[in-house]
C-alpha positions as CSV (number, residue, x, y, z in Angstrom):
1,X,134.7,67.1,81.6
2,X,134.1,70.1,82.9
3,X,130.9,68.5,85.0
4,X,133.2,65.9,86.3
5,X,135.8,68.8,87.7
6,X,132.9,70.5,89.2
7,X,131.3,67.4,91.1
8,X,135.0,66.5,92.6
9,X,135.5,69.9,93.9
10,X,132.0,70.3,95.9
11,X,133.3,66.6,96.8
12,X,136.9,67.9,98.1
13,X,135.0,70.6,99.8
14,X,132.2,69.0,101.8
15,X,135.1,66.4,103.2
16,X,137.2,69.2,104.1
17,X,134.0,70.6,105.8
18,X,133.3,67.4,107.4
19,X,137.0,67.0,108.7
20,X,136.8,71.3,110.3
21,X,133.5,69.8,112.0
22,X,135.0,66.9,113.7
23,X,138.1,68.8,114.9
24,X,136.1,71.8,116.2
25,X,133.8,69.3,117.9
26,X,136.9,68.0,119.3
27,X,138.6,71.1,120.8
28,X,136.6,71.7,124.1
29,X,137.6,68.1,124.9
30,X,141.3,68.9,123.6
31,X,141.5,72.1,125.7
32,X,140.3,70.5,128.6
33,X,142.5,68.0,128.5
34,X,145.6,70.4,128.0
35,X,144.2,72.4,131.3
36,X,143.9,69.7,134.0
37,X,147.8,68.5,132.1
38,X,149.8,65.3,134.0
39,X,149.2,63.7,136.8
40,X,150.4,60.7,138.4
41,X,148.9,57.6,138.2
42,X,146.4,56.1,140.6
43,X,145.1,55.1,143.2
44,X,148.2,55.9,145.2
45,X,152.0,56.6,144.5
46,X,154.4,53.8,145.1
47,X,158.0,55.4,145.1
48,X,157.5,59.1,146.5
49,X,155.3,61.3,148.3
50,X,153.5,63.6,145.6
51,X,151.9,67.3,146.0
52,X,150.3,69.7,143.9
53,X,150.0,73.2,144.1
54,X,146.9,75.4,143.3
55,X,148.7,76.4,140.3
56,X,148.7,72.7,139.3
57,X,152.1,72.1,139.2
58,X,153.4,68.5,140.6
59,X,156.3,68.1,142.9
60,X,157.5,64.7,143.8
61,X,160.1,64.1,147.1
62,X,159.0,63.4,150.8
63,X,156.3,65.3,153.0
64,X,158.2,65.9,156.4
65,X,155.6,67.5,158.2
66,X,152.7,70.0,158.0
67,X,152.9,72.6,161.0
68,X,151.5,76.4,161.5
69,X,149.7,76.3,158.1
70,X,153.2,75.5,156.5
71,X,153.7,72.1,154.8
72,X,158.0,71.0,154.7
73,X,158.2,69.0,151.4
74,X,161.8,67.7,150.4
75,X,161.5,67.9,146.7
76,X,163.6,65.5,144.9
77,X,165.0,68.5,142.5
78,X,164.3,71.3,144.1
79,X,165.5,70.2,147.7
80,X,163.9,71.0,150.8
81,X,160.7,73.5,150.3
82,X,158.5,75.4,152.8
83,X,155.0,76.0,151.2
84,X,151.9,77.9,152.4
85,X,149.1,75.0,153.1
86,X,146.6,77.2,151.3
87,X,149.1,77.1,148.0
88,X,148.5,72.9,148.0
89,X,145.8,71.3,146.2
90,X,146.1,67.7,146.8
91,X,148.5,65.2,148.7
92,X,149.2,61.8,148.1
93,X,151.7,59.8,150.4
94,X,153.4,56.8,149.6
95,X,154.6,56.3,153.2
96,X,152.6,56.6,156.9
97,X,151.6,59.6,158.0
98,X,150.2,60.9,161.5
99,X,147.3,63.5,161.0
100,X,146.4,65.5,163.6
101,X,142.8,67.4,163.8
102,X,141.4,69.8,165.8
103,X,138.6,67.6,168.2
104,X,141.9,65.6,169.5
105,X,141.2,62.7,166.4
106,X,144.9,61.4,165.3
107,X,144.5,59.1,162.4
108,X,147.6,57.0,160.9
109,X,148.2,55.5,157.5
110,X,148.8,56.9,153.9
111,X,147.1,60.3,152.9
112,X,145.3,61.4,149.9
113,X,144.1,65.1,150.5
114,X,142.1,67.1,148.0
115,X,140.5,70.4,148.3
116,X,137.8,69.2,150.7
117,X,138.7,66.4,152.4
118,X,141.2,64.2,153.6
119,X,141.6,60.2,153.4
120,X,143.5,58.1,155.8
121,X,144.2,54.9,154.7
122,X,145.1,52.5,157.4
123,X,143.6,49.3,158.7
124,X,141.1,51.1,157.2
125,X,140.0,54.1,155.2
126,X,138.6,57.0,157.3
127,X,137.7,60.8,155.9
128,X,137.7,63.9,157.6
129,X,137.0,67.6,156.4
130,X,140.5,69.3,154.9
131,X,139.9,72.4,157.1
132,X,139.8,70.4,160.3
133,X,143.4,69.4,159.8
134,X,146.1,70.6,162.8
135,X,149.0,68.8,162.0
136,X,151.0,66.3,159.7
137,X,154.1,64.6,160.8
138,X,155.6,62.3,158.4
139,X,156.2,58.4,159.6
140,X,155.2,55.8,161.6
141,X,155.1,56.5,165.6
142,X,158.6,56.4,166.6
143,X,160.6,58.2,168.8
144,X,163.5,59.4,165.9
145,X,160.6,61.1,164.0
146,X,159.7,63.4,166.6
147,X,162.8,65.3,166.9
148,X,164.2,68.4,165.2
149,X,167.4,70.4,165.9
150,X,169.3,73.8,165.9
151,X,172.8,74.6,166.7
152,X,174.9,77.7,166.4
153,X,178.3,79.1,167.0
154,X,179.8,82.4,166.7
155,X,183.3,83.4,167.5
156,X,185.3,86.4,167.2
157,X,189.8,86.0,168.1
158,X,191.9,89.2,168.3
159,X,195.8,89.1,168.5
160,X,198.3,91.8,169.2
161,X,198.4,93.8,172.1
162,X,195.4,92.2,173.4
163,X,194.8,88.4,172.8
164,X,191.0,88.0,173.1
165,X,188.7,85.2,172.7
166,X,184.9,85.4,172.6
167,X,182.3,82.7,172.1
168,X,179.0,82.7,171.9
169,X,176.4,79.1,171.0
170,X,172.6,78.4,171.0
171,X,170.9,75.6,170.4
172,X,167.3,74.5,170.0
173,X,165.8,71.2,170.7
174,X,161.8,70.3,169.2
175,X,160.4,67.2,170.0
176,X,156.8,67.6,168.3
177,X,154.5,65.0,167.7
178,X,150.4,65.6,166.3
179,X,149.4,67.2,170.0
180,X,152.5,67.9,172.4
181,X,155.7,70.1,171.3
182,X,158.7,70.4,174.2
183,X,161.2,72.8,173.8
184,X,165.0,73.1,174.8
185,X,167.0,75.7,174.5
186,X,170.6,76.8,174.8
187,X,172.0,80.6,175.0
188,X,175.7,80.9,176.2
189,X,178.4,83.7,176.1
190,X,181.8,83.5,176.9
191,X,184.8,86.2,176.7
192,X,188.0,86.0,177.8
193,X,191.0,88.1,177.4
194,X,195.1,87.5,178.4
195,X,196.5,90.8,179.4
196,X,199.9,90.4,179.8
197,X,200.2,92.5,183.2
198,X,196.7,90.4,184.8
199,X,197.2,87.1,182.7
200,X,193.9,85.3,181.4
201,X,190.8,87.8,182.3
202,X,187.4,86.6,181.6
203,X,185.2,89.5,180.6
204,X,182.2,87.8,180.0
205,X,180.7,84.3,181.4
206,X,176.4,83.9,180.9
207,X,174.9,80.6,180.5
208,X,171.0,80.3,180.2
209,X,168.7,76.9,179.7
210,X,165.6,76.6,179.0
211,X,162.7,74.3,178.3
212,X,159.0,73.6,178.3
213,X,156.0,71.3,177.6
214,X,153.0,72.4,175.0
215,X,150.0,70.5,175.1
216,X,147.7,71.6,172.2
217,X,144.4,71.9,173.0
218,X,142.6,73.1,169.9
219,X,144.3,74.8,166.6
220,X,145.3,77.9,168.9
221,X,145.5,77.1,172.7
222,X,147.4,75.1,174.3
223,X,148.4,74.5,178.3
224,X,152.2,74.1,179.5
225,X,152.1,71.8,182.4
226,X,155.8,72.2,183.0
227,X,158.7,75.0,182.1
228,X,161.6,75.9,183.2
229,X,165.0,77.8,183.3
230,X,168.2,77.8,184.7
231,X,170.4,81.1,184.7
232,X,174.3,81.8,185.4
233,X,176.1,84.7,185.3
234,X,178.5,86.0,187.9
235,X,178.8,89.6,186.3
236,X,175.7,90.2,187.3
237,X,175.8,88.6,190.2
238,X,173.5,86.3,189.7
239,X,175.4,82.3,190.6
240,X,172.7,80.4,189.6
241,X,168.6,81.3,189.2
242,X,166.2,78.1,189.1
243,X,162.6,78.9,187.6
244,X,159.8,76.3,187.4
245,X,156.2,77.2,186.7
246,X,153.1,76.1,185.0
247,X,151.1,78.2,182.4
248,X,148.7,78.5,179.1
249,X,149.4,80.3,175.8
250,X,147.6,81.4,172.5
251,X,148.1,81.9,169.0
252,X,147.0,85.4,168.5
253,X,148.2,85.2,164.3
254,X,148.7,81.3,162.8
255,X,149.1,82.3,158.9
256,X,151.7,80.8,156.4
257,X,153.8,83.7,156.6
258,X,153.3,84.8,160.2
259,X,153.0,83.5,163.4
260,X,152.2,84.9,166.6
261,X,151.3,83.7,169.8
262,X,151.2,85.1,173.9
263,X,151.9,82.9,176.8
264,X,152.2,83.1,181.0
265,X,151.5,81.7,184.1
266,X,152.9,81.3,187.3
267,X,156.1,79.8,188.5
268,X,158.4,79.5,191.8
269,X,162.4,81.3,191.6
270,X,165.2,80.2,193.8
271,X,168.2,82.8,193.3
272,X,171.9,82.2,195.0
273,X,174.4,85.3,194.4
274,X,178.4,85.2,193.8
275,X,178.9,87.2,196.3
276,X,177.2,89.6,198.9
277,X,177.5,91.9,201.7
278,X,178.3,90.3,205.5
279,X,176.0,89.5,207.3
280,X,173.5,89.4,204.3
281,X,171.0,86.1,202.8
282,X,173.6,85.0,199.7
283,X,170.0,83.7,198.0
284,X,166.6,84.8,197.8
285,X,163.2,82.8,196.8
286,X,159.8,84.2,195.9
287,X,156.8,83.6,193.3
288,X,156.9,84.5,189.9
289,X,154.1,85.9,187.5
290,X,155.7,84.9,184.0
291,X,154.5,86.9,180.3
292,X,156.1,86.2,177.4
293,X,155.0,86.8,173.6
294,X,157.0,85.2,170.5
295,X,156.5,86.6,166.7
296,X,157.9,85.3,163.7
297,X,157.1,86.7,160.4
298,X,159.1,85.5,157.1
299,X,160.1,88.5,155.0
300,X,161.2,86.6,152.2
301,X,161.5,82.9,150.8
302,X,164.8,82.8,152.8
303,X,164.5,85.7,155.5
304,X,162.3,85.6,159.0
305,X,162.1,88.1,161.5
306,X,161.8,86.5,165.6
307,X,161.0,88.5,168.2
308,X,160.8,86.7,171.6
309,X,160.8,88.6,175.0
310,X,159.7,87.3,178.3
311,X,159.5,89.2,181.2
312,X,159.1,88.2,185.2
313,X,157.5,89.9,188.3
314,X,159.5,88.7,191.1
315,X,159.8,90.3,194.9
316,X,162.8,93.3,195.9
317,X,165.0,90.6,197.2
318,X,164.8,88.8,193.8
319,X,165.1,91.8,191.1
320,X,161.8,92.9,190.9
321,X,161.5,93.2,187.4
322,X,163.6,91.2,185.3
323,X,163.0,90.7,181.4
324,X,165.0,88.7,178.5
325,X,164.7,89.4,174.5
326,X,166.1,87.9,171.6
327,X,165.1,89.4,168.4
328,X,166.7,89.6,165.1
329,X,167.2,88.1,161.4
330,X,167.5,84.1,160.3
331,X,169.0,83.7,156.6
332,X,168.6,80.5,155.3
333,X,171.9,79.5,153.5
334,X,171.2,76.4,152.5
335,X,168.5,73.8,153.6
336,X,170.7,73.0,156.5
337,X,172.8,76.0,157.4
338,X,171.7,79.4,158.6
339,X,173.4,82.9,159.2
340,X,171.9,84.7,162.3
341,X,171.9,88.1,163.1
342,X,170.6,88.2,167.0
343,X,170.1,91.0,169.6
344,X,169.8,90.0,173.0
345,X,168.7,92.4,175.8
346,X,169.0,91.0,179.5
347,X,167.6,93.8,182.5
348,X,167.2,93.2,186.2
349,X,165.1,96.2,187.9
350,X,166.9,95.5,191.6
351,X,170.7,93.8,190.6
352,X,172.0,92.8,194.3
353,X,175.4,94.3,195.3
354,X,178.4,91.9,195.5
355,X,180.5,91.9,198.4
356,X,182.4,94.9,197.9
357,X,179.3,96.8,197.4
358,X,179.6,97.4,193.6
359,X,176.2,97.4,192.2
360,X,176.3,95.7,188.7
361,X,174.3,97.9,185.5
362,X,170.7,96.9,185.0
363,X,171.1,96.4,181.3
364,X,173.2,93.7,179.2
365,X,173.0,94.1,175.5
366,X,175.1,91.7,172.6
367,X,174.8,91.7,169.1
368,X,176.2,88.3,168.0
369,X,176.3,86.5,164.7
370,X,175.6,82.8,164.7
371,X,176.2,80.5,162.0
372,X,173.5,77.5,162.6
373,X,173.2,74.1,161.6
374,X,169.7,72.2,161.2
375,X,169.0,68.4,161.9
């Protein structure tokens, strides 16, 4: 009996052995298969766009577009996202995408992008090498996809002894597609104040367009073959001022979190005063050499920094010097309104006295407050 005890323990242990073998054999294959974790299935996604991030984490939504080394991905819970391109590990798109690369190649269709390379599937599949990518823009070529845009309005209303009214708005206008990017903007200001001795005074009346054509050469250079501006306010004298020019910039910085690029060229000014002296020319044209720099750096998640200053070098007759910066903070309330904290600093050199022979000051500054809506 006590044999027969014996024999079925070495029995329970050598099956017990057996079984330890088999799972430890088992574990590499177990622990693998726990570290690359869910994906979804393939070939391609049927519903949503898909992305994964180097941390292999899956986010499922729609790809908007992939510009500056920043890929915009709407995720379906966690809204719309802003991630580094560097932070992505693969792509797959379940709609068309236009992909841009640096020797000028645009290729259309669905996207699978890994580490290495990236696959266009279209008519038919082509493959190109990940790090030669410039630019993603999500959906098919039509005119609606192109276009992005900003607009702001500040306002500040006093009451009492002095009933005052001041306004300010900008707006901001992208059309963008793989190689080309034109640019509108708005800047206005407007005060007005009723005195009850003078009636309704305005104070303060600027208006300022501008707008301009990029065509992207390579990753970091690009040519503008047209800009412009137009310019109003009386205060300074200053009726109306027509710019038009041609120039080239460059992308000195193009990270995730920073971007920074210089630009100029030349361009042709037409100025017509409110008011001047008798017997004096009430406008003035001459050539322009244009310099201008913009830097934007994100401080946080929901926090950039812009600074954008552009300066001209015009004759006497014209100012001689005159400069315009905008700088300040962008908080991003939600994913489509902002809270702007902007500085603006206007100087002519060389103002032109008005007809009563007042000169106006060289030097505007405003500090306004926007709140900002994206579409």
């Amino acid at each position: 009996m006590t044999v027969f005890h014996r024999m079925r323990g070495f029995k329970t242990f050598w099956m017990l052995s057996l079984l330890a073998a088999i799972l430890l054999a088992a574990s590499p294959g177990l622990a693998e298969e726990g570290e690359k974790g869910w994906s979804p299935p393939p070939p391609m996604p049927e519903k949503f766009d898909w992305i994964q991030t180097t941390s292999l984490e899956w986010l499922k939504g729609e790809i908007v577009s992939m510009y500056d080394a920043s890929l915009e991905f709407d995720s379906k819970e966690f809204d719309l996202q802003t991630l580094d391109w560097s932070d992505i590990k693969e792509v797959r798109s379940v709609g068309t995408m236009q992909v841009a690369f640096e020797d000028g190649t645009i290729a259309i269709g669905q996207v699978f992008i890994d580490q290495e390379t990236v696959r266009v599937l279209g008519d038919e599949e082509k493959r190109f090498p990940r790090s030669e990518v410039l630019s993603i823009t999500a959906g098919a070529p039509k005119e609606r996809n192109y276009w992005s845009i900003k607009a702001s309005l500040g306002a500040n209303l006093r009451e009492g002894n002095t009933e005052q009214i001041e306004m300010s708005s900008q707006a901001n206008i992208v059309r963008r597609t793989p190689k080309n990017r034109i640019n509108i903007d708005y800047l206005g200001n407007f005060s007005e104040t009723n005195l009850e001795e003078t009636g309704d005074t305005t104070i303060a009346d600027n208006q300022r367009v501008g707008a301009g054509w990029n065509h992207y050469i390579s990753k970091r250079f690009y040519w503008s073959p047209v800009y412009g501006e137009w310019y109003r306010d009386p205060f300074v004298n200053i009726a109306q001022r027509w710019t038009l020019g041609m120039g080239a910039g460059y992308e000195i910085i193009n990270m995730p979190k920073t971007t920074w690029d210089i630009n100029g060229g030349l361009a042709y000014q037409i100025t017509s005063f409110d008011s001047v002296a008798e017997g004096e020319d009430d406008s003035a044209n001459t050539p322009a050499l244009v310099v201008g720099t913009l830097y934007d750096h994100k401080l946080t998640k929901g926090i950039d920094f812009v600074f954008d200053y552009r300066f001209f070098i015009v004759n006497d007759e014209s100012g001689t010097y005159t400069h315009h910066l905008l700088t300040g903070l962008e908080f991003e309330l939600t994913t489509i309104l902002d809270f702007d904290i902007t500085f603006i600093w206007d100087r002519i050199q060389n103002p032109r006295a008005d007809s009563a022979g007042i000169v106006p000051e060289q030097d505007d500054f405003r500090l306004t407050f926007f709140l900002g809506f994206d579409f």
